[in-house]
KEKE-3310 file (N, C-alpha, C; in steps of 0.2 Angstrom, whole numbers, plus 5000, padded with zeros to 4 digits):
npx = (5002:4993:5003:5011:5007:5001:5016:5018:5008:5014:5025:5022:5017:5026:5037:5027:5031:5046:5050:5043:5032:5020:5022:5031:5022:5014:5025:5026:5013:5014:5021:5015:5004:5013:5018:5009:5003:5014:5014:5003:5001:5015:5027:5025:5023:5005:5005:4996:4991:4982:4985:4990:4993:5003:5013:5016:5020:5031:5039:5041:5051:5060:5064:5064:5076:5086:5089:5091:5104:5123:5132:5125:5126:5120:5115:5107:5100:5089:5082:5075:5065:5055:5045:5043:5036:5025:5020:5017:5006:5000:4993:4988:4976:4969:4972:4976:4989:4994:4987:4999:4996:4988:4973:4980:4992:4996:4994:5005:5016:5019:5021:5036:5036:5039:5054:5056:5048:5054:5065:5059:5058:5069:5073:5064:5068:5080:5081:5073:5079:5091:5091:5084:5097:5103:5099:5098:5087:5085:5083:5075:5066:5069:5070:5054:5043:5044:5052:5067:5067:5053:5052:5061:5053:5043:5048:5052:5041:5031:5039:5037:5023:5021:5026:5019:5008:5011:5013:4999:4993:5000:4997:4983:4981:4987:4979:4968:4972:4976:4962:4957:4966:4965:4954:4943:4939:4944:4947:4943:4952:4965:4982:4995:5004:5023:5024:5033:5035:5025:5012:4999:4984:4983:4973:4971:4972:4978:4988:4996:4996:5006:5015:5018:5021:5032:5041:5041:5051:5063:5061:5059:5068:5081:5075:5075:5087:5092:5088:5093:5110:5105:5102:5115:5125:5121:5121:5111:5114:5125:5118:5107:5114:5123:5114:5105:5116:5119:5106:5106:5116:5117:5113:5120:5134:5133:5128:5139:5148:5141:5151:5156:5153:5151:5144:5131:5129:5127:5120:5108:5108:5099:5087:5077:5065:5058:5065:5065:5051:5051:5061:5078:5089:5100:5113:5120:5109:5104:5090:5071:5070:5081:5083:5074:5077:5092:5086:5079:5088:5098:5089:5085:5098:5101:5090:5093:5105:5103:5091:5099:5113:5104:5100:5110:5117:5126:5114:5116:5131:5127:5128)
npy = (5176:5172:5177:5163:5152:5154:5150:5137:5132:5135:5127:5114:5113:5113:5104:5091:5090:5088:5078:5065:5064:5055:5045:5038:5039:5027:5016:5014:5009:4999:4991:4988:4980:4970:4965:4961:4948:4942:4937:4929:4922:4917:4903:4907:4899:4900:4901:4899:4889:4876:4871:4883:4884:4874:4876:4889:4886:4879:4885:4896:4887:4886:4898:4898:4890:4895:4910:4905:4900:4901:4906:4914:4930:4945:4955:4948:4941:4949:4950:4937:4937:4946:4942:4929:4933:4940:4929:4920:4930:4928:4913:4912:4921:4915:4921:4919:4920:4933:4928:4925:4925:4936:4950:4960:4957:4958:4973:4977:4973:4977:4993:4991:4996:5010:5013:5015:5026:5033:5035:5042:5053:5058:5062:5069:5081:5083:5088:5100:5113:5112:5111:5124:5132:5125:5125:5140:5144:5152:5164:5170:5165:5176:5188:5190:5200:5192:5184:5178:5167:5163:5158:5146:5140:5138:5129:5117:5113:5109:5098:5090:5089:5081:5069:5066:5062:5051:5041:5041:5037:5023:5017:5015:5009:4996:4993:4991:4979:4972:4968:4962:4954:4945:4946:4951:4949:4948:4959:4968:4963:4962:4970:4962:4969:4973:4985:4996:4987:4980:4970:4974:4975:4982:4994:4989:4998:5011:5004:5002:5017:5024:5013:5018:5032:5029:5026:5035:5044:5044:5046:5060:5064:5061:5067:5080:5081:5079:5088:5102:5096:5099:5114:5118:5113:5113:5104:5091:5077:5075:5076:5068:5056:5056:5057:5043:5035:5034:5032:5020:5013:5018:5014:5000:5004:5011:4999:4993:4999:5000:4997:5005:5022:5034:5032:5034:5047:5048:5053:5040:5032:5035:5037:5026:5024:5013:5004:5008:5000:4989:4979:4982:4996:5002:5006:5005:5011:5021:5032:5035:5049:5053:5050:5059:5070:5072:5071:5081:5092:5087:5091:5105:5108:5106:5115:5124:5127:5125:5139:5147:5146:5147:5161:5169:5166:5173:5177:5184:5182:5168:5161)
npz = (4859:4849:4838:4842:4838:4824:4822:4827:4817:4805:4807:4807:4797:4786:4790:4791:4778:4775:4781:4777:4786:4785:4779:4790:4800:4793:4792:4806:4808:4802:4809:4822:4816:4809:4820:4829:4820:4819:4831:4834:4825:4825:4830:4844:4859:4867:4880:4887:4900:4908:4917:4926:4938:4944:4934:4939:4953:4952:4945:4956:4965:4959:4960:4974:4977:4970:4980:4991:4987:4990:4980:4972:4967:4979:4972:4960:4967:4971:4958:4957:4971:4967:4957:4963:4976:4969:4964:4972:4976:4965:4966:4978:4977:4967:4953:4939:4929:4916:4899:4884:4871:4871:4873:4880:4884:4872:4870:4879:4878:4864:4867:4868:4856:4856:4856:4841:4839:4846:4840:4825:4831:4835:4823:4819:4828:4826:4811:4814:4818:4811:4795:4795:4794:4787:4773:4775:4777:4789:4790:4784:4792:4806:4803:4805:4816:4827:4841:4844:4853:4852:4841:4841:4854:4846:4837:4845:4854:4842:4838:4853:4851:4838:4845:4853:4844:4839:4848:4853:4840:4842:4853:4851:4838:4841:4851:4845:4835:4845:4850:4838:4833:4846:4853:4863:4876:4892:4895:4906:4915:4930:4932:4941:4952:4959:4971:4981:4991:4994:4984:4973:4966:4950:4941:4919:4912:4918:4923:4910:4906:4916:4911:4898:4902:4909:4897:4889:4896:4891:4877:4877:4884:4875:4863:4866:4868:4856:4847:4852:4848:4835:4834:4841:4833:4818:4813:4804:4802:4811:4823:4822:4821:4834:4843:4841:4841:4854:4862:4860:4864:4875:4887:4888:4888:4903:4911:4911:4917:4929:4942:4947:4957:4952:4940:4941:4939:4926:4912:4906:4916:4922:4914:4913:4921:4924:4933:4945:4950:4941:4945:4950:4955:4944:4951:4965:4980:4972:4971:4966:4966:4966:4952:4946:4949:4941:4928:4928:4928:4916:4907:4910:4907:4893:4885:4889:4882:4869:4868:4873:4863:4851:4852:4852:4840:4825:4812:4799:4795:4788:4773)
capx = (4999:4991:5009:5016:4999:5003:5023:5018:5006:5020:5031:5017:5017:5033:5038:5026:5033:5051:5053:5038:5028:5013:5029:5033:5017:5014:5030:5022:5006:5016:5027:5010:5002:5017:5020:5002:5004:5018:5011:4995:5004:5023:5030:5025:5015:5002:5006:4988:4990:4976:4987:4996:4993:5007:5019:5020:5024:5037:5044:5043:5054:5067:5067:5066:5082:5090:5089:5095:5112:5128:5136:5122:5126:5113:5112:5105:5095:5084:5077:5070:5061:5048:5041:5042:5031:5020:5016:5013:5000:4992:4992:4985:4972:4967:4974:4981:4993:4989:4990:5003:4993:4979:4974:4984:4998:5001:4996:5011:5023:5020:5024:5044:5039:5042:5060:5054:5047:5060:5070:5056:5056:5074:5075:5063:5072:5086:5080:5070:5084:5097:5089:5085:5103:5109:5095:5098:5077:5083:5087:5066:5063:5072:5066:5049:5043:5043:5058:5070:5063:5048:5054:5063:5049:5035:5048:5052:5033:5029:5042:5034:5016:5022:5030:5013:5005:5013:5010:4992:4993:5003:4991:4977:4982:4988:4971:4963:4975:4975:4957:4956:4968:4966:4949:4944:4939:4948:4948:4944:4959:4971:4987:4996:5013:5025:5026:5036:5038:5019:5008:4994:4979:4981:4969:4976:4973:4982:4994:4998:4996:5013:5022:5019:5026:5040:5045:5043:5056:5069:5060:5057:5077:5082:5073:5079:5095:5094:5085:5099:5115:5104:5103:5124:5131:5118:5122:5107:5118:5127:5114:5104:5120:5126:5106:5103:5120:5120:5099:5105:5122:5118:5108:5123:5139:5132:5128:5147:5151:5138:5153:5157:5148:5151:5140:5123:5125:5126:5111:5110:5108:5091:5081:5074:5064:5055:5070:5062:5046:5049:5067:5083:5092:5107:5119:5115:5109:5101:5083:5066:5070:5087:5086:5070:5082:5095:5085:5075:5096:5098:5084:5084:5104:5101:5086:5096:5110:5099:5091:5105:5116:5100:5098:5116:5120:5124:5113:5118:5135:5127:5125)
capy = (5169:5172:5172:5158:5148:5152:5148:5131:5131:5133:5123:5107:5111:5113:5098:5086:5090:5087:5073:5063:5060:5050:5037:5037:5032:5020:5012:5013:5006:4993:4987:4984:4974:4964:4960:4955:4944:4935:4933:4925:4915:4912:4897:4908:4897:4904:4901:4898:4882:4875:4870:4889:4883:4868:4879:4896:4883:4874:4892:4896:4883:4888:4904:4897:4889:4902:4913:4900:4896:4905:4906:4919:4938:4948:4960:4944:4939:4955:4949:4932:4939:4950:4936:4924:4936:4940:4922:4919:4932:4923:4907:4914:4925:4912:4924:4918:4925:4936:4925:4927:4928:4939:4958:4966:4955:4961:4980:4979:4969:4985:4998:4994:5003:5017:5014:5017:5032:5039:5037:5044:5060:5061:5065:5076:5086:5085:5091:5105:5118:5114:5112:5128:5134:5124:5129:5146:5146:5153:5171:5172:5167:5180:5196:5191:5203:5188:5186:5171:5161:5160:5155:5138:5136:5134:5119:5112:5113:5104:5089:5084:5087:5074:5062:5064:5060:5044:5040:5039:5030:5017:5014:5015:5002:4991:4991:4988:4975:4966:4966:4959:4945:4940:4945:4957:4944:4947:4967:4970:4959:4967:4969:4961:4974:4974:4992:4998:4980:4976:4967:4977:4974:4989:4993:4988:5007:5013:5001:5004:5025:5022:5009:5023:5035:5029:5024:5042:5049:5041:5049:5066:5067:5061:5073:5087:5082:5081:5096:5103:5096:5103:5122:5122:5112:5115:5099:5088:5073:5075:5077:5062:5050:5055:5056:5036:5031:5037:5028:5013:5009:5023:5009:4998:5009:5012:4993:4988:5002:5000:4995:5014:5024:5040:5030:5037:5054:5050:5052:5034:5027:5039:5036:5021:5023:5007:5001:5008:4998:4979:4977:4986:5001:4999:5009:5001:5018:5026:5032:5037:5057:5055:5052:5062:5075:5070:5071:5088:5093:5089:5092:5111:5111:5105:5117:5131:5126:5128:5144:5154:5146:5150:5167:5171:5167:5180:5172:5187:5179:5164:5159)
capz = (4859:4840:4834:4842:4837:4818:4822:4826:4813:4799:4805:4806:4787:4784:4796:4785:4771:4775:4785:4776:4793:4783:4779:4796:4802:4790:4796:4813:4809:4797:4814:4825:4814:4810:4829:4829:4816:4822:4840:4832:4820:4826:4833:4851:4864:4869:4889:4893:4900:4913:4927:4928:4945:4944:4931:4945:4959:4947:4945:4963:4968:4955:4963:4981:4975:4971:4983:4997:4986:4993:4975:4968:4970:4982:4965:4958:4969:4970:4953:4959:4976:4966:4954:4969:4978:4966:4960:4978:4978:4962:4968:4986:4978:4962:4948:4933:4924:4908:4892:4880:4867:4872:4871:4887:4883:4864:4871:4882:4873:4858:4870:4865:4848:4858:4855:4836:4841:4849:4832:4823:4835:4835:4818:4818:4830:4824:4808:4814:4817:4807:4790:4794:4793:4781:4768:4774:4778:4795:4788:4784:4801:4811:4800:4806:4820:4831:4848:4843:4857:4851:4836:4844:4859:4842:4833:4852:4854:4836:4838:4855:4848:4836:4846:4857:4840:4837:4855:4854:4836:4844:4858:4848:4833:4846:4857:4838:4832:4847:4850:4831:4834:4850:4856:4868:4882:4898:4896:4914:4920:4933:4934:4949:4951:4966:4973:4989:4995:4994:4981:4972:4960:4946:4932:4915:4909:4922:4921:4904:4907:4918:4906:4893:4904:4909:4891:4885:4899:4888:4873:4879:4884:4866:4857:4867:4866:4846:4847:4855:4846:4828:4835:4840:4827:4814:4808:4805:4802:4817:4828:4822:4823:4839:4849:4840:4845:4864:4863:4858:4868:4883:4894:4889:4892:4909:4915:4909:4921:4934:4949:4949:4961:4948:4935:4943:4937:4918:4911:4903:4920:4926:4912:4913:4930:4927:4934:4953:4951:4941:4946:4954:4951:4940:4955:4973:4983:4969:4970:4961:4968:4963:4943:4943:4952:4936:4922:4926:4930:4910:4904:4908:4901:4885:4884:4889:4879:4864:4869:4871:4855:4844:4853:4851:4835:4821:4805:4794:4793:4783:4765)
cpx = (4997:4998:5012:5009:5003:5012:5023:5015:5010:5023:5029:5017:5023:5038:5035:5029:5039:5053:5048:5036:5023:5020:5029:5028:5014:5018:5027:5018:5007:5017:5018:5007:5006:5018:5015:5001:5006:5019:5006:4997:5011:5023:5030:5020:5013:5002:4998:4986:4984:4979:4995:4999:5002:5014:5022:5022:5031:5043:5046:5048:5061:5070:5069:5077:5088:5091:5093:5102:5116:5131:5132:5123:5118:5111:5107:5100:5089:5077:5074:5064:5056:5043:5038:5036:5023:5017:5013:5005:4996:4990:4984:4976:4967:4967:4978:4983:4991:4992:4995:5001:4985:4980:4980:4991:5002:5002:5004:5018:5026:5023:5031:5043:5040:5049:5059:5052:5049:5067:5067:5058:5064:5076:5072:5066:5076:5085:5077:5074:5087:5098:5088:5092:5104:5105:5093:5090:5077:5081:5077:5063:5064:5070:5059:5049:5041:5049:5060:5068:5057:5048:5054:5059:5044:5041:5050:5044:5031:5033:5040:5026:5018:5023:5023:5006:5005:5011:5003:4990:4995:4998:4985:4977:4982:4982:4966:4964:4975:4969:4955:4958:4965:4958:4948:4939:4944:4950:4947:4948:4965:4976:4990:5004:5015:5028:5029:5034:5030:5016:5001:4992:4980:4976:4973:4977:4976:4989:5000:5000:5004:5016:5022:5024:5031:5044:5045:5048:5061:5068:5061:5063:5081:5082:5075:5086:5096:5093:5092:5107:5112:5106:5110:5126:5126:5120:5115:5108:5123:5121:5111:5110:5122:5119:5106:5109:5120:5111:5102:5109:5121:5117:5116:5128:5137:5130:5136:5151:5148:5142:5157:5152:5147:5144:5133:5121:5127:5121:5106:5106:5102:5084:5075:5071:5060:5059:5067:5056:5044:5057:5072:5087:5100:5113:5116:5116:5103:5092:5078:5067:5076:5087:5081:5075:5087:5092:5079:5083:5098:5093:5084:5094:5102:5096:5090:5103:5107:5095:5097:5110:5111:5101:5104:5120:5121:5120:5115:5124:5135:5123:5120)
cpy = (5167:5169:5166:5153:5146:5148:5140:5129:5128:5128:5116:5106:5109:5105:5093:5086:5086:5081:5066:5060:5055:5043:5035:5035:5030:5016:5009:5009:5000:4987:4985:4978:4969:4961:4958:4952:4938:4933:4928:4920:4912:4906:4900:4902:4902:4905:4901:4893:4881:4877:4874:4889:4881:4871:4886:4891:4879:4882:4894:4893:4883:4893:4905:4894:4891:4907:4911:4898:4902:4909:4913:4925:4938:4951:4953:4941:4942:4952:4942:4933:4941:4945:4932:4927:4938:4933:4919:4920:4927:4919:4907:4917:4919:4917:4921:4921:4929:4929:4925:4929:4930:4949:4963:4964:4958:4968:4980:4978:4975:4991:4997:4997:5007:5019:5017:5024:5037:5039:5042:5055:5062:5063:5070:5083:5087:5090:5098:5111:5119:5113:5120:5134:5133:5124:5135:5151:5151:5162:5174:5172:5173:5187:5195:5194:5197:5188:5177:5164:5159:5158:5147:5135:5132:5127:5114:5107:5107:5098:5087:5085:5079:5068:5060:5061:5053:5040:5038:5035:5022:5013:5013:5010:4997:4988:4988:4980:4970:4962:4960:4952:4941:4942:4951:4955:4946:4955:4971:4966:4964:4966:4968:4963:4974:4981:4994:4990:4978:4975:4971:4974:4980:4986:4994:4996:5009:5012:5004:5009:5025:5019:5015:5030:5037:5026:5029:5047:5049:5045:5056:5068:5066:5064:5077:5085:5083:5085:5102:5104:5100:5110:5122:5121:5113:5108:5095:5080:5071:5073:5070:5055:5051:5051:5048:5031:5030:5032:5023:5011:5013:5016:5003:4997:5008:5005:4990:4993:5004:4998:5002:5018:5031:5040:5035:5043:5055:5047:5045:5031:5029:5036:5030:5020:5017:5002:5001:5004:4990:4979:4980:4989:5000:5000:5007:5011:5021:5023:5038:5044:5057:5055:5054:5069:5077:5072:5076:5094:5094:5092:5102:5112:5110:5111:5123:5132:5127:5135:5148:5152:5150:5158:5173:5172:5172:5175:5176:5184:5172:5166:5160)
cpz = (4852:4836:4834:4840:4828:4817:4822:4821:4808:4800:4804:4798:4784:4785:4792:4778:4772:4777:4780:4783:4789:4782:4787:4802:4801:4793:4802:4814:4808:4806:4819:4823:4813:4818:4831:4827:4817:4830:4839:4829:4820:4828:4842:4855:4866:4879:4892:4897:4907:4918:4928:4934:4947:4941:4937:4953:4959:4948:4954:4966:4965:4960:4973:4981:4973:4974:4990:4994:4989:4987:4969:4971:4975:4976:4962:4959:4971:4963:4952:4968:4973:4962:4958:4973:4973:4962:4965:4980:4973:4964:4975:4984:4972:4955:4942:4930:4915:4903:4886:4874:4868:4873:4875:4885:4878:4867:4874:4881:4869:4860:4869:4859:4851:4856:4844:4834:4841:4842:4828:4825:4835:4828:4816:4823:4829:4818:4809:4814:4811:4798:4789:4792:4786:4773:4767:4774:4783:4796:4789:4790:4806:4809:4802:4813:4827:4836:4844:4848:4857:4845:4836:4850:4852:4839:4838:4851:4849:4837:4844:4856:4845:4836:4852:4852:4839:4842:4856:4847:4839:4849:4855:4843:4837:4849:4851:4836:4838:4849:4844:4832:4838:4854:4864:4877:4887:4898:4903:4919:4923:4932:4940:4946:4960:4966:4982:4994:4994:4985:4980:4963:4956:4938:4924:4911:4911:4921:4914:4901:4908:4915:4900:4895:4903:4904:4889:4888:4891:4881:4871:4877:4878:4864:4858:4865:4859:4848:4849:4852:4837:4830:4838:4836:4821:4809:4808:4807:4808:4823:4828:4822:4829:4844:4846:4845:4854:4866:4863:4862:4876:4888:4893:4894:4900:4916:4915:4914:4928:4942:4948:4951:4957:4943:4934:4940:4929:4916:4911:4911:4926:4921:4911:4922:4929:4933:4946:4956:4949:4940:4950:4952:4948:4947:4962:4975:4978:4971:4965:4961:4962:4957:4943:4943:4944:4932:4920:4924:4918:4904:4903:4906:4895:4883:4886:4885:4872:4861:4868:4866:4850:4846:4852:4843:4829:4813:4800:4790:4788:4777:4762)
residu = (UNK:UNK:UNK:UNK:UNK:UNK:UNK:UNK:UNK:UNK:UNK:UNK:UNK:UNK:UNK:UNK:UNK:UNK:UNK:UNK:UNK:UNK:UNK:UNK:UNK:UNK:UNK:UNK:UNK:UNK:UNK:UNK:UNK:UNK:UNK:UNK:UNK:UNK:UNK:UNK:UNK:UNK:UNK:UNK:UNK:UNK:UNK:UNK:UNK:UNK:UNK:UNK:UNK:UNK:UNK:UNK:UNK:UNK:UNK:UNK:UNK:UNK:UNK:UNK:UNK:UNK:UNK:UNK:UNK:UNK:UNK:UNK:UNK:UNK:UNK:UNK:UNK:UNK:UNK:UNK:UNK:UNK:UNK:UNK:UNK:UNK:UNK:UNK:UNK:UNK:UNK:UNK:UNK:UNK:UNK:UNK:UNK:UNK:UNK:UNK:UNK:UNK:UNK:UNK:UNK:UNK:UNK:UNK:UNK:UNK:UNK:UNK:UNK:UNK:UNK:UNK:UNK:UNK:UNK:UNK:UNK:UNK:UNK:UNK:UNK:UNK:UNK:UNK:UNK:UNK:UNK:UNK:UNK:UNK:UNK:UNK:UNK:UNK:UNK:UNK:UNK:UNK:UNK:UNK:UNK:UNK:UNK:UNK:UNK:UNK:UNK:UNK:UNK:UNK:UNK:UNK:UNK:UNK:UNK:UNK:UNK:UNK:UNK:UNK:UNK:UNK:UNK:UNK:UNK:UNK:UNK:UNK:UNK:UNK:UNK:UNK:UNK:UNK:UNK:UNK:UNK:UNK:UNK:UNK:UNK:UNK:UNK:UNK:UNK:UNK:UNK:UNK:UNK:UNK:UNK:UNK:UNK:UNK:UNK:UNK:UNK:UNK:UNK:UNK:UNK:UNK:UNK:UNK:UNK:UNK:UNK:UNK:UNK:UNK:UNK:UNK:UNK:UNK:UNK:UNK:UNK:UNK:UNK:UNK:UNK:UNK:UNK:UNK:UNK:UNK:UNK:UNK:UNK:UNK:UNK:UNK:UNK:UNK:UNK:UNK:UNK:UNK:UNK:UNK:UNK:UNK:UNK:UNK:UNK:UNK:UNK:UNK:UNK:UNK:UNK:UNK:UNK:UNK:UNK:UNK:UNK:UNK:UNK:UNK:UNK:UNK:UNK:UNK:UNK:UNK:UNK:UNK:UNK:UNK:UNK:UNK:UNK:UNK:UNK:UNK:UNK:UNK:UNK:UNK:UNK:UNK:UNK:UNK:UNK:UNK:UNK:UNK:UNK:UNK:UNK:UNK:UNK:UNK:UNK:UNK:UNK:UNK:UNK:UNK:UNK:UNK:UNK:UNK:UNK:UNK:UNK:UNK:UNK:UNK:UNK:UNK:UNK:UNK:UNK)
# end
């Protein structure tokens, strides 16, 4: 346990060095502020209007009218039923919607830097291995009286410390910078969420616990996969070009081929389980078991795909 303690040690030094972490989050701190900035000061309304009452009944009757047309898919009409129910309930209960510009709003708004994160983290896995290689660092590692998996569990280990780092900068800037702009008034406001066909009050901490979550499936599986494509191909370059590209178009790829009942089981189409909770599943059928089912499924291949490359390879044969 001592040496895998120092194993992660090192590479936390080594790791800031290389990659510059202090840039990256600066970058991060930079992107918060900015989007509290241009909430407080853009051309956004701020949607607080008195008679919220007037505008969700206005809404309502769009969505009743859509619902009642013959001409709207049923896939379509999935995503006016849950709003229509939950405006109900404001209406019903005397709840008005959060503000658009107010503290919970910008928190939740910020949680897409996650996807920022997830670049962040994918480079640092991607780097982690295969600089090793290709600076021929790796050679020093394996003559340590240390087992090659402990090796690759301490730089797993270190990139999602890291990405657990950023993680709580981000929610922490955020909870700062919005408090700053927009005032920390209405801090004990609930969220009203549709869950298993019913209408529920959640705490905004809570809430936001789960939004975080379920943004970091997406993260998690990213990372390993660099992680993964650096230890076979030892490329760092590869690694980080294919893991961005596959983040950025995967969710598309897979809606543009959502009328194939095959779709379900590539990854692309599990990792976003918000999809079980504010909306409907990309594949009609699929459920929350099933892409958790999916994405433990890749999860321990890519991780065994790793393991046994690193543990396999001969390093004497390199440069």
């Amino acid at each position: 346990m001592f040496n895998m303690f120092n194993l992660i040690r090192n590479e936390s030094m080594k790791h800031n060095h290389r990659i510059s972490t202090w840039i990256m989050t600066g970058l991060l701190i930079f992107a918060v502020i900015g989007a509290g900035l241009l909430l407080k000061f853009g051309p956004i309304p701020d949607g607080n209007e008195t008679d919220w009452k007037v505008k969700l009944s206005s809404q309502n009757a769009d969505f009743k009218r859509n619902l009642s047309d013959p001409r709207i898919p049923d896939s379509l009409k999935k995503s006016n039923e849950i709003p229509l129910k939950i405006n109900e309930y404001r209406l019903e209960k005397d709840i008005p919607p959060i503000p658009t510009k107010s503290l919970w709003s910008f928190v939740t708004g910020v949680a897409d830097l996650i996807k920022l994160i997830a670049l962040f983290v994918i480079i640092a896995g991607a780097l982690t291995v295969a600089t090793e290689f290709s600076t021929g660092s790796i050679k020093l590692l394996v003559i340590r009286p240390v087992k090659r998996w402990k090796i690759l569990l301490s730089k797993y280990i270190h990139t999602m410390l890291y990405a657990l780092e950023l993680l709580i900068i981000l929610f922490a800037f955020s909870f700062l910078v919005g408090g700053i702009l927009f005032g920390f008034k209405g801090i004990s406001t609930s969220y009203v969420a549709y869950v298993d066909g019913n209408i529920i009050e959640r705490n905004m901490f809570i809430h936001l616990f789960g939004l975080y979550g379920l943004k970091c499936v997406e993260l998690v599986i990213m990372a390993t996969f660099a992680f993964m494509l650096s230890t076979v191909f030892r490329s760092s370059a590869l690694a980080i070009g294919l893991a961005l590209f596959l983040t950025f178009t995967g969710g598309t790829i897979v809606t543009l081929l959502s009328s194939y009942n095959w779709v379900k089981y590539i990854l692309f189409a599990n990792t976003d389980l918000s999809q079980y909770f504010e909306g409907t599943p990309i594949v009609k059928g699929m459920t929350m078991g099933f892409s958790v089912s999916m994405l433990l499924i890749y999860f321990a291949i890519f991780n065994f795909v790793s393991w046994f490359t690193f543990n396999k390879r001969d390093i004497s044969s390199l440069s």
